[in-house]
N, C-alpha and C positions, 0 to 999 in steps of 0.2 A: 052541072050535068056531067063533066066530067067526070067528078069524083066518085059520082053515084057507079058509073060503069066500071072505075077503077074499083071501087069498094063490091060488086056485083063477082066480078072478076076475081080478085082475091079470094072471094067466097066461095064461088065455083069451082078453085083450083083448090082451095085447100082440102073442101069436100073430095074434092077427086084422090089426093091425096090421102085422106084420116080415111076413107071407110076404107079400103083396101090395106093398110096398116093394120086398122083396130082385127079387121078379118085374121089377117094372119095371124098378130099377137094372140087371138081365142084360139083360132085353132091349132097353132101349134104347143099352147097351153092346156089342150086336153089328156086327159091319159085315160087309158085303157089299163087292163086288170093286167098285175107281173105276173100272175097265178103260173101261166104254161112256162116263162122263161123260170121261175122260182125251180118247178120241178124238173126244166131241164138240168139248174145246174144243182140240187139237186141229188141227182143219181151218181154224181161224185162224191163218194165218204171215205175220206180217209179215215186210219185208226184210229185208236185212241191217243196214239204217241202224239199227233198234228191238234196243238190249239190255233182254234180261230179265232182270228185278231179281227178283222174287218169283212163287212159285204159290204156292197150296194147296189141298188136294181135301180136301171130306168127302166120305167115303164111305156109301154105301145104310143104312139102320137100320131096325130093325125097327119102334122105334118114335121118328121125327123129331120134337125136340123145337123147333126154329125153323120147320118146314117147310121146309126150303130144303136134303134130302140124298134121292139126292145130290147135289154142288153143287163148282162150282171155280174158284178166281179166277188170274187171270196179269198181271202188271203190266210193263208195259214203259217203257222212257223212250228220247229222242231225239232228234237235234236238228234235227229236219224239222218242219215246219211241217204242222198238221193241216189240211182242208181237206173239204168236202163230197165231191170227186171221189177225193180220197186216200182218206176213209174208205169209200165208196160200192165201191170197186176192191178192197180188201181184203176187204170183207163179202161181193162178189160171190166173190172169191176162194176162201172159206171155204164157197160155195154158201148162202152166205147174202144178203139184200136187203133195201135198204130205199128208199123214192121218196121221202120224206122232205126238207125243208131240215132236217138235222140238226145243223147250224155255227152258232153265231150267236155273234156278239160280245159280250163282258161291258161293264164302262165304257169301255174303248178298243179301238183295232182292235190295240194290244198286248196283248190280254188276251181269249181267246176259248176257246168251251168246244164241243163234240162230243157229243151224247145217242142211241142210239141201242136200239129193243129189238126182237128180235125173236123170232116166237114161231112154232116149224116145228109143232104140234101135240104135241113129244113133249120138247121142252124150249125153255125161258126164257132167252135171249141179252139180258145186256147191256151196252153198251160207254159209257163214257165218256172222253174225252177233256179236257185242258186245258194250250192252249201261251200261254205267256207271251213275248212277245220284247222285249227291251232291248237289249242289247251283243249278247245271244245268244240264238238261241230254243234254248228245252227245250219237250221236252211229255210229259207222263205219258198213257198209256195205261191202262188198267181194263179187264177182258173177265171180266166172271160168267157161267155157265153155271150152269142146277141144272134138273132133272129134274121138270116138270109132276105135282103132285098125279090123279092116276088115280081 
């Protein structure tokens, strides 16, 4: 008789336990369409000088478990030197702004970084920037996008 309730028991709890797991795991397994984060970011095009190396979109979820979906990143590199009015021209570009000193120099004026965010009410824009010049300038580009918690 015992065992029967101890084995009843077990059941009982573990059920209470798995469906409210399984629940979660499905729904935060859903995704919704990147579509609107896609074209937010988007209306950011740099030149022709900037190759893109990488994206990647999370998509909308039922339930976001970083807070940050949806959400999407684009990396670019190049060998133009970043700049207050270079990045200022671009963001204006994008319909996007900032008034900002957003440039500023790291240890050397060979060595400087670009910060920039902006916030339209309905999504989170951030850019980061870092060129190095020696022989040669490079500079990596960064642009996040993710969709304002509601």
């Amino acid at each position: 008789m015992k065992k029967k309730v101890i084995i009843w028991v077990g059941a009982i709890v573990s059920v209470l336990i798995l469906i409210p797991l399984v629940v979660f795991i499905v729904l935060s397994y859903q995704h919704g369409s990147i579509e609107p984060i896609e074209t937010e970011i988007g209306k950011f095009k740099p030149d022709s000088s900037w190759q893109l190396v990488s994206e990647d979109f999370q998509p909308p979820r039922t339930i976001c478990l970083d807070g940050n979906c949806p959400s999407a990143q684009r990396v670019w590199h190049s060998r133009v030197a970043m700049s207050n009015d270079v990045l200022n021209s671009m963001l204006k570009g994008a319909g996007w702004s900032t008034s900002d000193d957003i440039c500023r120099n790291k240890q050397t004026v060979e060595d400087y970084s670009c910060f920039a965010t902006i916030d339209d009410g309905e999504y989170t824009v951030q850019i980061s920037t870092n060129t190095k010049q020696s022989k040669t300038i490079e500079t990596e580009m960064i642009v996040n996008v993710w969709k304002r918690a509601q």
